[in-house]
MDAnalysis code that builds the backbone (N, CA, C; Angstrom):
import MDAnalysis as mda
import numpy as np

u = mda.Universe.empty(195, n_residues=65, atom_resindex=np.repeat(np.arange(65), 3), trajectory=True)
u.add_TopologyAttr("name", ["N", "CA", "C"] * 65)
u.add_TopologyAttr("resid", np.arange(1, 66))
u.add_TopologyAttr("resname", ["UNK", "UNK", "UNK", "UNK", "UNK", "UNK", "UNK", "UNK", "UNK", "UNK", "UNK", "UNK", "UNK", "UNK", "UNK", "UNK", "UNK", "UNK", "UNK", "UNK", "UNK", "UNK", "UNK", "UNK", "UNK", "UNK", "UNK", "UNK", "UNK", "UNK", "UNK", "UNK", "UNK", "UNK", "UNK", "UNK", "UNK", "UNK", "UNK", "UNK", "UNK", "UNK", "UNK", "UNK", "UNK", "UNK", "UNK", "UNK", "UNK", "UNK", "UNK", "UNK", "UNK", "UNK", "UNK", "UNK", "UNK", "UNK", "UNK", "UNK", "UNK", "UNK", "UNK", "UNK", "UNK"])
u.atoms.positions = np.array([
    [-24.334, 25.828, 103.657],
    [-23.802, 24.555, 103.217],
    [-24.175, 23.442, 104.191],
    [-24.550, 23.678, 105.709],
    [-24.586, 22.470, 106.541],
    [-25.982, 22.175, 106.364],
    [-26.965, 23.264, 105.841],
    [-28.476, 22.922, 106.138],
    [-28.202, 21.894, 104.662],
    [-27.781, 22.115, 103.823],
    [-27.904, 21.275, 102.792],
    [-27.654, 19.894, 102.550],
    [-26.239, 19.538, 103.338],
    [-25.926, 18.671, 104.083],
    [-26.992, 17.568, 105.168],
    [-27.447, 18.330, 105.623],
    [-28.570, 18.044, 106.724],
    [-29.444, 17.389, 106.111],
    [-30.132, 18.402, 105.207],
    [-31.213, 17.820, 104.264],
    [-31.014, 16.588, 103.051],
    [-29.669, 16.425, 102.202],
    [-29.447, 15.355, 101.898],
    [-29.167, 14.014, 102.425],
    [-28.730, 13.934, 103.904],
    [-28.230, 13.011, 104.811],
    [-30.234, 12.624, 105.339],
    [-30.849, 13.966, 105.121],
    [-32.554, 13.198, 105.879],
    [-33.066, 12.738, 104.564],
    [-32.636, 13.182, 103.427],
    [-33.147, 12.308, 101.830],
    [-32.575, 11.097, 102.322],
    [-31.709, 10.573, 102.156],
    [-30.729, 9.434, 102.152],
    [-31.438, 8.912, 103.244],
    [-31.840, 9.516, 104.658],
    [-32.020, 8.361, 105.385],
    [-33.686, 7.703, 105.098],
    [-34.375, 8.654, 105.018],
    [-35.729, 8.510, 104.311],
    [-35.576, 7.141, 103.610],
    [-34.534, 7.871, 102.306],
    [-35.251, 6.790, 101.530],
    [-34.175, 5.070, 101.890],
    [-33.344, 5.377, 102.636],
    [-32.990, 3.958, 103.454],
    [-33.841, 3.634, 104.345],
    [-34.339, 3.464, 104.729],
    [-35.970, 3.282, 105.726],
    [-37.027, 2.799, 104.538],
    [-37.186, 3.833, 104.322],
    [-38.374, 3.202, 103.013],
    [-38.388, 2.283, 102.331],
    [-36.481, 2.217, 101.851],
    [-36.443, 0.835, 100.831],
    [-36.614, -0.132, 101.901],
    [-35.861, -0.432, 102.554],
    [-36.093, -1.464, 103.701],
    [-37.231, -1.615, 104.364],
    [-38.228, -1.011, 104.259],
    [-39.689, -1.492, 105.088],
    [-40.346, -2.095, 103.533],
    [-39.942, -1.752, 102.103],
    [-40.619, -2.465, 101.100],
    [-39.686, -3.680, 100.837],
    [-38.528, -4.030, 101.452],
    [-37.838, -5.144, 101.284],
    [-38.594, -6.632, 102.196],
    [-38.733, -6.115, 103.237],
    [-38.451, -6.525, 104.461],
    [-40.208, -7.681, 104.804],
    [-41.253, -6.865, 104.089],
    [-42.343, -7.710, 103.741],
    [-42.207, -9.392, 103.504],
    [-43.050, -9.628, 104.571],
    [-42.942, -11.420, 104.213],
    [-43.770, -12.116, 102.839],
    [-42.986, -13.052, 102.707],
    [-44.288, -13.524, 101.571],
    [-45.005, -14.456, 101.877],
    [-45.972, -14.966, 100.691],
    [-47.379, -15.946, 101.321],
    [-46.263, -17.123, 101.336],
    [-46.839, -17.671, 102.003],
    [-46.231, -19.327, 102.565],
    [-46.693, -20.065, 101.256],
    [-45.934, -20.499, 100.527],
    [-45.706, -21.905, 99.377],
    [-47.151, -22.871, 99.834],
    [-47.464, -23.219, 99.027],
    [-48.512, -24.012, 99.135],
    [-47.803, -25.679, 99.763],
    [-48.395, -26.126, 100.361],
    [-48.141, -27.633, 100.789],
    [-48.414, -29.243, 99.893],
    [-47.402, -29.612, 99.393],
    [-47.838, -30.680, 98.462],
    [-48.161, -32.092, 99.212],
    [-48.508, -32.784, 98.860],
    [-49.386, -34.002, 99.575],
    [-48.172, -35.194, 99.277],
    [-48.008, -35.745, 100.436],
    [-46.646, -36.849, 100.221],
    [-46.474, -37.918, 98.874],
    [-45.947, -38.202, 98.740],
    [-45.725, -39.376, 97.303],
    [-46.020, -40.290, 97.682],
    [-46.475, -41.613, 97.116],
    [-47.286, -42.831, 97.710],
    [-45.280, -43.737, 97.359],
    [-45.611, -44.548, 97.517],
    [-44.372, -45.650, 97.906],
    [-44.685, -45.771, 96.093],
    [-45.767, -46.270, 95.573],
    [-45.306, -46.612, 94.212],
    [-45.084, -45.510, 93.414],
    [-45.380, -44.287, 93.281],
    [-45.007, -42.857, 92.699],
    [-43.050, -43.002, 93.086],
    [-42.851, -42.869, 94.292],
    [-41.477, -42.951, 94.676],
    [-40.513, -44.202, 93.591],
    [-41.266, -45.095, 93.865],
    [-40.759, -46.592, 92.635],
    [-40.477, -46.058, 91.307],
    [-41.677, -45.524, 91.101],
    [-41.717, -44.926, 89.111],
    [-40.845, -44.061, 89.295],
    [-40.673, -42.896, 89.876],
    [-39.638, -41.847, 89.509],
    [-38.071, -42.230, 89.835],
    [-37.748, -43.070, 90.707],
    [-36.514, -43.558, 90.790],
    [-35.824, -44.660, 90.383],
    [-36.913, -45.632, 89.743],
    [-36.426, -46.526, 89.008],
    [-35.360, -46.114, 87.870],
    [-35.538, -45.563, 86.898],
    [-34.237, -45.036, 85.870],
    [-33.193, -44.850, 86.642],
    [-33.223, -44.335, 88.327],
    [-31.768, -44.007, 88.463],
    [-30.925, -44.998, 88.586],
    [-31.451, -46.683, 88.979],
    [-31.022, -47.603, 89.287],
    [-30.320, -48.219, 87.869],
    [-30.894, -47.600, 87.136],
    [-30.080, -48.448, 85.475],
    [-28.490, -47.419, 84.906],
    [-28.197, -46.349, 86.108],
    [-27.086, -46.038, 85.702],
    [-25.834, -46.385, 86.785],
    [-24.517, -46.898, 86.113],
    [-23.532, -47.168, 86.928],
    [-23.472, -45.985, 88.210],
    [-22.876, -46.986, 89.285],
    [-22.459, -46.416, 90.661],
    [-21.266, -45.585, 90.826],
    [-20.289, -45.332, 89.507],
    [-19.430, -45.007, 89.896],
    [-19.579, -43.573, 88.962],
    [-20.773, -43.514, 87.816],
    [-21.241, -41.974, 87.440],
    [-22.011, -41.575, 88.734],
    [-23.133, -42.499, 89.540],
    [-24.203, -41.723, 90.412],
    [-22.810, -40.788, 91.155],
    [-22.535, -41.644, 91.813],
    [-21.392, -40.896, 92.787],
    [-20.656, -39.786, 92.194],
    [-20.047, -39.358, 91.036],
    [-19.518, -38.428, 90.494],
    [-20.753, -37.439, 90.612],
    [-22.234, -37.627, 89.808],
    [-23.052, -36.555, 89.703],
    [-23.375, -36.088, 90.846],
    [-23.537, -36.591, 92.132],
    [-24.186, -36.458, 93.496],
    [-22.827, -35.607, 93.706],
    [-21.940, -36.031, 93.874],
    [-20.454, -35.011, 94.239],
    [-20.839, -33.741, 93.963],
    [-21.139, -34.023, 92.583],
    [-21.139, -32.764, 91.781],
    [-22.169, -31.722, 91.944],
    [-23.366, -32.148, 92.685],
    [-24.605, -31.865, 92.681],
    [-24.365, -30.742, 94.074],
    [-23.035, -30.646, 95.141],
    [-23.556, -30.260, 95.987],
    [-22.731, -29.113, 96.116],
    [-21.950, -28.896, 94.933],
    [-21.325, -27.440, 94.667],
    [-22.247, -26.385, 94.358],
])
């Protein structure tokens, strides 16, 4: 009964080792995007300026749950 013991506790540790060396792999680094020009920044944030200050502030609240 203890060799059996033995041998399931070296399954178990095996395969805890194993999963964790296939976890543990880094991944490729995200590619790098090229900064936004000042007028790209203008176009995409203009719409936010046409909604009241007192929804922005509720959604931003809300945004950081």
């Amino acid at each position: 009964m203890k060799t059996f013991i033995r041998h399931a506790l070296k399954q178990l540790l095996v395969l805890l080792v194993s999963t964790s060396v296939a976890f543990a792999q880094t991944q490729a680094p995200a590619p790098r995007h090229a900064a936004a020009t000042q007028q790209e920044l203008d176009q995409m944030l203009a719409p936010i300026a046409l909604y009241p200050d007192s929804l922005l502030s509720q959604i931003f609240m809300a945004s950081t749950y």
